[in-house]
C-alpha positions in Angstrom: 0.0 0.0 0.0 2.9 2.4 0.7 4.5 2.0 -2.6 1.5 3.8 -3.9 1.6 7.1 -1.1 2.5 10.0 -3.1 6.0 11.8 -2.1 4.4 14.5 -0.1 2.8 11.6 2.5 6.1 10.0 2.9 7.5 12.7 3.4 5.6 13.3 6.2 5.2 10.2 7.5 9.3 10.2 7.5 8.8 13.7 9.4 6.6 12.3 12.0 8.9 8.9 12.9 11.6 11.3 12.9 10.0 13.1 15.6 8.5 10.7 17.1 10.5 7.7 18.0 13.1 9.3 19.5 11.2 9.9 22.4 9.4 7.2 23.2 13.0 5.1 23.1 14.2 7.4 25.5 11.1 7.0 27.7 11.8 3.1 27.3 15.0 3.9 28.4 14.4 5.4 31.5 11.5 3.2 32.6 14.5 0.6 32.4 16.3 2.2 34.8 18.7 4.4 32.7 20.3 7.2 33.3 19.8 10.5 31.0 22.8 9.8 29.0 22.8 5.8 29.0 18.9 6.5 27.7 19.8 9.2 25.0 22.2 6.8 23.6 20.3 4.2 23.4 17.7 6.4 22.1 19.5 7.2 19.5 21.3 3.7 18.8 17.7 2.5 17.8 16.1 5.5 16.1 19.1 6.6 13.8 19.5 3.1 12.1 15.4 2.8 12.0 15.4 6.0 10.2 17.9 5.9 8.2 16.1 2.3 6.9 12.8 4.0 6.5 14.2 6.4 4.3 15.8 4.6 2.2 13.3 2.3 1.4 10.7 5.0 0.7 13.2 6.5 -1.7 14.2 4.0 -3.3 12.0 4.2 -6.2 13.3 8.2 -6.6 16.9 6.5 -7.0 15.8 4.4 -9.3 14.2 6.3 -11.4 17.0 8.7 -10.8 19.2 5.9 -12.2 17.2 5.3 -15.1 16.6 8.4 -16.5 20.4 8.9 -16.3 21.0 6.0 -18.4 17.8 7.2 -20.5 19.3 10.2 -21.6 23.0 9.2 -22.1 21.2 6.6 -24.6 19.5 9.5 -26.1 22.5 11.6 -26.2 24.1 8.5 -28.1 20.8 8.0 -30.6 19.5 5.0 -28.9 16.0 5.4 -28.0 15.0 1.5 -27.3 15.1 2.5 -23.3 11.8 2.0 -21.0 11.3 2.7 -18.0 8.7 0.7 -15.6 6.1 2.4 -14.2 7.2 2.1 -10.3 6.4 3.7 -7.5 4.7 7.2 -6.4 2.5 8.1 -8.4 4.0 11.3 -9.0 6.7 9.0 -10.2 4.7 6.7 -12.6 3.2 10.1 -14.5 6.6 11.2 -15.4 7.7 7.5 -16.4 4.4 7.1 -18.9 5.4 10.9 -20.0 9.4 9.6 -20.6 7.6 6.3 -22.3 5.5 8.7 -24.6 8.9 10.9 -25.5 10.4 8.0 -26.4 8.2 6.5 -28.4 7.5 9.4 -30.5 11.2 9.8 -31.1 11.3 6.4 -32.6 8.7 6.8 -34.7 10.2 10.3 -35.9 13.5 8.6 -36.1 12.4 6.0 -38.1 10.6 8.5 -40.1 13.7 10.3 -40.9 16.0 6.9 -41.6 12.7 6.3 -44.3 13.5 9.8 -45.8 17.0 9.7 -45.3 17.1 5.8 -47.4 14.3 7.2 -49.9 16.6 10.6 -50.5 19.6 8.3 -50.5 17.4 6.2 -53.5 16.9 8.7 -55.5 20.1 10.8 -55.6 21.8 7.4 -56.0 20.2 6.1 -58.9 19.3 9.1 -61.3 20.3 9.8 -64.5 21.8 13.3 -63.4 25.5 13.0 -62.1 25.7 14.9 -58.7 28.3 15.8 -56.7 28.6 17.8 -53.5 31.7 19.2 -52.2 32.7 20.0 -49.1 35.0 22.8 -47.2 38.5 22.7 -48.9 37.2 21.4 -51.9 36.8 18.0 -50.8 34.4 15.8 -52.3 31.3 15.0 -49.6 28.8 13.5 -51.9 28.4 11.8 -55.3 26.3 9.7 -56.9 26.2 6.5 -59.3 26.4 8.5 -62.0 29.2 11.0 -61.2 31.3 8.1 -60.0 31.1 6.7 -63.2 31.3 9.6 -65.2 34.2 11.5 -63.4 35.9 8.6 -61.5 35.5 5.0 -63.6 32.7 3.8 -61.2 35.3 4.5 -58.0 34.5 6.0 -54.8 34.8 9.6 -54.7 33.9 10.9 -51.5 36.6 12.5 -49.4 39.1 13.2 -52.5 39.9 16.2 -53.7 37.6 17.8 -55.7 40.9 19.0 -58.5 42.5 15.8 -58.7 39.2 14.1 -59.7 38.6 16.0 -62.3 42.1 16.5 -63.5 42.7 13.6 -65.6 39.4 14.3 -67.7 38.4 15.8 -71.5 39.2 19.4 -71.6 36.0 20.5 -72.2 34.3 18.4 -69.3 37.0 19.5 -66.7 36.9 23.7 -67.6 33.0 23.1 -67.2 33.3 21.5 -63.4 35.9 24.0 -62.6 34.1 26.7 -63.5 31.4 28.6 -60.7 28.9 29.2 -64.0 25.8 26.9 -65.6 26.8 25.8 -69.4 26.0 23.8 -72.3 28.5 22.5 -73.6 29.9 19.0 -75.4 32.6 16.6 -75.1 34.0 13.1 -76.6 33.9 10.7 -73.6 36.5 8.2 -73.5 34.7 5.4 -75.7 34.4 7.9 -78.9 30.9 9.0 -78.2 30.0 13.1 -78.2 27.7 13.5 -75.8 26.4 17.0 -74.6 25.7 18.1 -71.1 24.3 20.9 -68.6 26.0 21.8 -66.0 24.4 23.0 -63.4 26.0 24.3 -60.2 24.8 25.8 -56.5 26.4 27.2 -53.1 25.6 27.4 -50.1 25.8 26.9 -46.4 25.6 23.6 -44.9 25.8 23.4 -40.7 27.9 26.7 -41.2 30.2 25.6 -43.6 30.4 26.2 -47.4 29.4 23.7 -49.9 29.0 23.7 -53.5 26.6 21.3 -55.2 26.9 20.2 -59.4 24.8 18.9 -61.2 25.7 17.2 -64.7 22.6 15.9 -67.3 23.1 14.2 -70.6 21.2 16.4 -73.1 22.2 14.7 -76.0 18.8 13.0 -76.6 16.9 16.0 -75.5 18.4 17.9 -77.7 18.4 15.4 -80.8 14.7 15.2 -80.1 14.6 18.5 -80.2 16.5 18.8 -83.3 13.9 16.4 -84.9 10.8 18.1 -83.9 12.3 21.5 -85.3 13.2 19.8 -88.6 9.7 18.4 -88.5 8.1 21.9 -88.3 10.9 23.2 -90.7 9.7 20.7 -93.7 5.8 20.9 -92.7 5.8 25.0 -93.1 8.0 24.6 -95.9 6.0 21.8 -97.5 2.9 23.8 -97.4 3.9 27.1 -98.2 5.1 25.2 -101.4 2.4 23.8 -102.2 0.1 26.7 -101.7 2.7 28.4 -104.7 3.2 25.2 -106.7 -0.1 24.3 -107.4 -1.4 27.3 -108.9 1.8 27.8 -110.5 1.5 24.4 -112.1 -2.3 25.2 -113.0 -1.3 28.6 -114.6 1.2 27.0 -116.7 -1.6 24.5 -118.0 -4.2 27.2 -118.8 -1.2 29.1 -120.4 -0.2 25.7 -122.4 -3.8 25.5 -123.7 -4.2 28.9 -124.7 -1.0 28.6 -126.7 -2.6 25.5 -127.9 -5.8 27.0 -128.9 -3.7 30.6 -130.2 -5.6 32.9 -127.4 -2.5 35.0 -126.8 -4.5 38.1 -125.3 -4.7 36.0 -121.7 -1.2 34.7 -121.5 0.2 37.9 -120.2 -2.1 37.7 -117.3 -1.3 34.0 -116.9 2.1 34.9 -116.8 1.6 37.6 -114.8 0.0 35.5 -112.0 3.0 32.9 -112.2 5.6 35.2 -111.7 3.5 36.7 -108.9 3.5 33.0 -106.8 7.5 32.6 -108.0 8.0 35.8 -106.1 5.8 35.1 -103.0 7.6 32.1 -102.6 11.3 33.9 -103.0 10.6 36.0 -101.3 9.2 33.1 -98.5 12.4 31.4 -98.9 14.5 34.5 -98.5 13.2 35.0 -95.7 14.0 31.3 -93.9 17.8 32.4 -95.4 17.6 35.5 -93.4 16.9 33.7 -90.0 19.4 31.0 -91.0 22.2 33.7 -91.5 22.1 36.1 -89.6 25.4 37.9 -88.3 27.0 38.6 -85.2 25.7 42.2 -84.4 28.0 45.2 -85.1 27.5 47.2 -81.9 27.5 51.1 -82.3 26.4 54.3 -81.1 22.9 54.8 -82.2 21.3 58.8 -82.3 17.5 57.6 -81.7 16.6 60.7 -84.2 17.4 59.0 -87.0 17.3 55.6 -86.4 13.3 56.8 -85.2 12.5 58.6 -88.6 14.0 55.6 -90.2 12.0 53.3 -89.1 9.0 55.4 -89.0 9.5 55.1 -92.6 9.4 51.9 -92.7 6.3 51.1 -90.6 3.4 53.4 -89.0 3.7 53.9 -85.6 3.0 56.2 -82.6 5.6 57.5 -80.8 4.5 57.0 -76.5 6.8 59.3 -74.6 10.3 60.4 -75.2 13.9 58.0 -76.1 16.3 57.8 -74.1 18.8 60.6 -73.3 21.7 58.8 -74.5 22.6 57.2 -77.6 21.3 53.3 -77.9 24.4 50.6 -78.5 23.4 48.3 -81.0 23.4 46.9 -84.0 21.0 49.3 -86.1 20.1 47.4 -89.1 19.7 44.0 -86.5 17.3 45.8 -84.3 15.6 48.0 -86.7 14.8 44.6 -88.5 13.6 43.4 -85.3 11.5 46.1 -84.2 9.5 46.5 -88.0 8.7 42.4 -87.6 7.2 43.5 -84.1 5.3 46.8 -86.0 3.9 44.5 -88.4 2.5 41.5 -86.4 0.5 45.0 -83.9 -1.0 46.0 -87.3 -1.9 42.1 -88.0 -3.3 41.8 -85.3 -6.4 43.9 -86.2 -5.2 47.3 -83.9 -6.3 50.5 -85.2 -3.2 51.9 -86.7 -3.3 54.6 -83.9 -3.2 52.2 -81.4 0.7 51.1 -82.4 2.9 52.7 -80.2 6.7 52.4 -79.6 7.7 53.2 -76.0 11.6 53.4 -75.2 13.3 53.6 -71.7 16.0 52.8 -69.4 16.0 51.1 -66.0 18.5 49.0 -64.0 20.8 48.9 -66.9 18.9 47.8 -69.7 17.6 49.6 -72.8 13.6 49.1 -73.0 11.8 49.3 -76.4 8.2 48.4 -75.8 6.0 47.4 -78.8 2.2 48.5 -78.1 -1.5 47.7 -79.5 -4.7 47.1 -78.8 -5.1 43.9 -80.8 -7.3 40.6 -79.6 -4.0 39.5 -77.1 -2.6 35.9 -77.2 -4.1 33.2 -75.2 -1.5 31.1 -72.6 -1.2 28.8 -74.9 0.1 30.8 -77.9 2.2 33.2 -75.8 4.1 30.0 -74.4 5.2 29.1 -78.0 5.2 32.8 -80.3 8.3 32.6 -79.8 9.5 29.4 -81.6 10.4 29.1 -85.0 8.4 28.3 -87.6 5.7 28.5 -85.0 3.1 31.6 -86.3 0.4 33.0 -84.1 -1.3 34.2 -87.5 -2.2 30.7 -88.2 -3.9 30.4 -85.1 -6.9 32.2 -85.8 -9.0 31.4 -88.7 -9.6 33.2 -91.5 -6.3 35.0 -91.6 -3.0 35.1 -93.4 -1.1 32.4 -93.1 2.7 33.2 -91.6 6.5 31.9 -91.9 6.4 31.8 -88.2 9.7 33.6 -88.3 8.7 37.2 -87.1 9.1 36.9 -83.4 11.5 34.1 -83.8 13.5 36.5 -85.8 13.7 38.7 -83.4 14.2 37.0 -80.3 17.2 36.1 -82.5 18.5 39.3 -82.7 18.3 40.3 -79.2 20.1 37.3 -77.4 23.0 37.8 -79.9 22.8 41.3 -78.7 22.9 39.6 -74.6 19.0 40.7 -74.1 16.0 39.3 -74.0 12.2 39.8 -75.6 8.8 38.7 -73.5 5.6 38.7 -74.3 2.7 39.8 -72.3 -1.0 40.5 -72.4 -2.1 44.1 -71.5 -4.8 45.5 -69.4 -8.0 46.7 -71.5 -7.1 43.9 -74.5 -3.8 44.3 -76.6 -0.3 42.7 -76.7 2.5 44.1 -75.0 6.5 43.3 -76.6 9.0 44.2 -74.2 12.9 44.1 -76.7 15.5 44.2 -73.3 19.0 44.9 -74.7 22.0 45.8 -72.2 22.7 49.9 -72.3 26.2 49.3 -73.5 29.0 51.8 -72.6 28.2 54.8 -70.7 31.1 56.9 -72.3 29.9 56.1 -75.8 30.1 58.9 -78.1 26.5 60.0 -79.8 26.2 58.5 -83.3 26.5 61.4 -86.2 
C-alpha cells in the first residue's frame, strides 16, 4: 500500500517517525532504569539506524528512477532510443515514467521516419540519370552519386578526395565546365568515342555553417536530338505547305497558259504569266526570308542617335511614338534591331489594332535599354504566348480566316536580341492588346552620340 503514497505523504510520515520515535526510546530507556545519557544513547542507537532504513526504502524508487533516466538520456545523447522505464512507485513517479515512455516513443517513430527519408533521398540521388556531386569545405568531395562516380571517376569511390585531382585527368571540355562557378551547355568526346552533350548545373551554399557547392551534370544529348527532330519536322511541314500553296497554282497557270497557246488565245497569257511570276516571287521572297533567320550575323555594336534611327524606321512602318527616347545614344546593331522592331510593328497591325493604337515606347531602367511594342489587338491566349516565340511557330495561323505566316517574325527577333545579350517577352495588356517588351544591355556609358 505504501508504494503507492504519493511523495508528499512519505514525506511526512518520515517527518513524523523522525519526531516521534526518539522519544518514546528514550522514555523506554528510562522506565528501564537508565540514566539520561545511557537513555539518550540508546535512544538514538535504535532510532538513527530505523530511520535511516525507513528512508531509504521510501526512496528507493526516486533513486531508481533517478538511475534510469540517467542511463535514459545518455542513450538519447548516443541516438538509442530503445530505453523504458517501468512504471514504479509514487504516483508522481509513474506520470513522469508514462510521460518519458510517450517521448520515447514518439522519437522512434520520428526517427524512423527520418531513416525512411533519409534511405528514400539516399534512393533517388543514387540512382538518377543526373551525375551529382557535392563538395565540401577545402574542396573536398562530400557527396556523389552513381552516375558522377562513373562519369568523373570510372565507377570509383569519390567521396573524401579532392575535388581538383578528380577531375584533372578528364576531356578538356568536361574539366573547364566543373571547374568553372557558372551553368553551361557544352559538349565533349567521352572516353569510348561517343560526343555526348551536357548541362552543368552548379549551386552554393551553407551547410551546418560551412560552405558547400553542389553540381549537377545531365546528358542532353537525346533532349536535344529530339529537339532537333521536332524543329526539322516543323521546318519541312511549313515549308511543305507554303510550297504547295505556290506550286499548285503555278503548275495550274502553266496548264491554262499551255492551252491557250494550244488553242492561239494570246491576249490571256500575259495575265497567266503575270499571276506565275507573282507565286515565283511570294515564294522567293518566303524562302529568303528562312535564309535570313538561318544567316544572320554577329551584331556590329555602335552608337545609335535615336533621331534618326526613329524617322527611319518610322519610314518603314506606322507607328506612334509613346513618350520620349532615351537621353543617350542606344548601342546596337542598327540594321539587327531596326529589322527586329518592324517584324514587331507589323505583327501590332496584323493583329487587327487600329493603326493609332501602335505605339513604340523606349526607356532605361536598371541597366537595360527598354523598347516596348504596343496595340490594342485581340492578345494571345496562354497557350500561344508560351510558344510565339518558336520558330516556324506563327500566331497568324492560329486564328482562322487570316494570313497564313512563316512563323519567323518573333522568332527572328528573339534572335536578334540574345546575340545582342538581351532578352524579348511577351505579355497581355490590361484593356485587350499585346504588349512586346525588346530588353538589350545599355552598352558603354562613355559612348560617343552616333552622327
Amino acid at each position: 500500500m505504501t508504494r503507492r503514497l504519493p511523495l508528499h505523504a512519505r514525506a511526512l510520515l518520515s517527518l513524523a517517525a523522525a519526531a516521534g520515535l526518539p522519544p518514546l526510546c528514550f522514555a523506554g530507556a528510562r522506565r528501564l532504569g537508565l540514566g539520561d545519557a545511557p537513555a539518550l544513547a540508546a535512544a538514538a542507537a535504535l532510532t538513527l539506524p530505523l530511520l535511516a532504513w525507513l528512508a531509504a526504502r521510501w526512496l528507493a524508487p526516486l533513486r531508481r528512477l533517478t538511475r534510469a533516466l540517467e542511463g535514459a538520456v545518455l542513450g538519447y545523447r548516443d541516438g538509442d532510443f530503445s530505453l523504458s522505464l517501468a512504471a514504479d512507485g509514487p504516483r508522481e513517479l509513474a506520470t513522469l515514467t508514462r510521460l518519458h515512455a510517450e517521448l520515447g516513443q514518439a522519437l522512434r517513430e520520428q526517427r524512423q521516419h527520418l531513416a525512411q527519408r533519409e534511405l528514400l533521398l539516399d534512393t533517388v540521388v543514387q540512382n538518377t540519370p543526373v551525375a551529382l556531386v557535392l563538395t565540401g569545405p577545402g574542396g573536398k568531395v562530400a557527396i556523389a552519386n552513381l552516375a558522377a562516380r562513373q562519369l568523373l571517376g570510372d565507377g570509383r569511390h569519390l567521396a573524401g578526395l579532392d575535388f581538383a585531382a578528380v577531375i584533372a585527368p578528364l576531356p578538356e571540355p568536361l574539366r573547364e565546365a566543373l571547374a568553372d562557378d557558372a551553368d553551361r551547355l557544352f559538349s565533349v568526346t567521352l572516353a569510348d568515342g561517343s560526343e555526348e552533350t551536357f548541362h552543368h548545373g552548379t549551386h552554393a551554399f551553407r551547410l551546418q555553417g560551412q560552405p558547400h557547392r553542389l553540381r549537377l551534370l545531365r546528358r542532353m544529348t537525346r533532349e536535344l536530338s529530339r529537339a532537333e527532330v521536332a524543329a526539322w519536322k516543323r521546318v519541312i511541314r511549313v515549308l511543305s505547305h507554303e510550297m504547295n500553296n505556290s506550286l499548285a497554282p503555278i503548275s495550274s497557270l502553266a496548264h491554262s497558259g499551255a492551252e491557250l497557246a494550244r488553242r492561239g488565245d494570246t491576249e490571256r497569257l500575259p495575265q497567266v504569266l503575270a499571276g506565275i511570276a507573282a507565286r515565283a516571287a511570294h515564294l522567293h521572297g518566303f524562302l529568303s526570308g528562312y535564309a535570313r533567320f538561318a544567316k544572320l550575323p554577329a551584331p556590329r555594336h555602335e552608337a545609335v542617335a535615336w533621331a534618326p534611327f526613329l524617322g527611319r524606321l518610322a519610314a518603314l512602318g506606322e507607328f506612334r511614338l509613346d513618350g520620349e527616347p532615351p537621353a543617350a545614344p542606344g548601342w546596337f546593331d542598327a540594321a539587327q534591331v531596326e529589322q527586329a522592331l518592324l517584324n514587331l510593328i507589323k505583327n501590332a497591325h496584323e493583329s487587327g489594332s487600329a493603326p493609332g493604337d501602335v505605339a513604340l515606347r523606349l526607356g532605361a531602367a536598371r541597366g537595360e535599354l527598354r523598347i516596348e511594342v504596343l496595340d490594342r489587338g485581340p492578345g494571345m491566349s496562354e497557350a500561344v504566348l508560351a510558344q510565339a516565340l518558336l520558330p516556324f511557330y506563327s500566331t497568324k495561323r492560329a486564328e482562322p480566316g487570316a494570313p497564313g505566316g512563316t512563323g519567323l517574325g518573333l522568332a527572328l527577333a528573339r534572335e536578334i536580341a540574345e546575340a545582342h545579350d538581351g532578352r524579348i517577352a511577351l505579355g497581355n495588356r490590361d484593356g485587350g492588346g499585346l504588349r512586346v517588351v525588346l530588353s538589350l544591355p545599355l552598352g558603354p556609358s562613355a559612348a560617343p552620340p552616333a552622327r
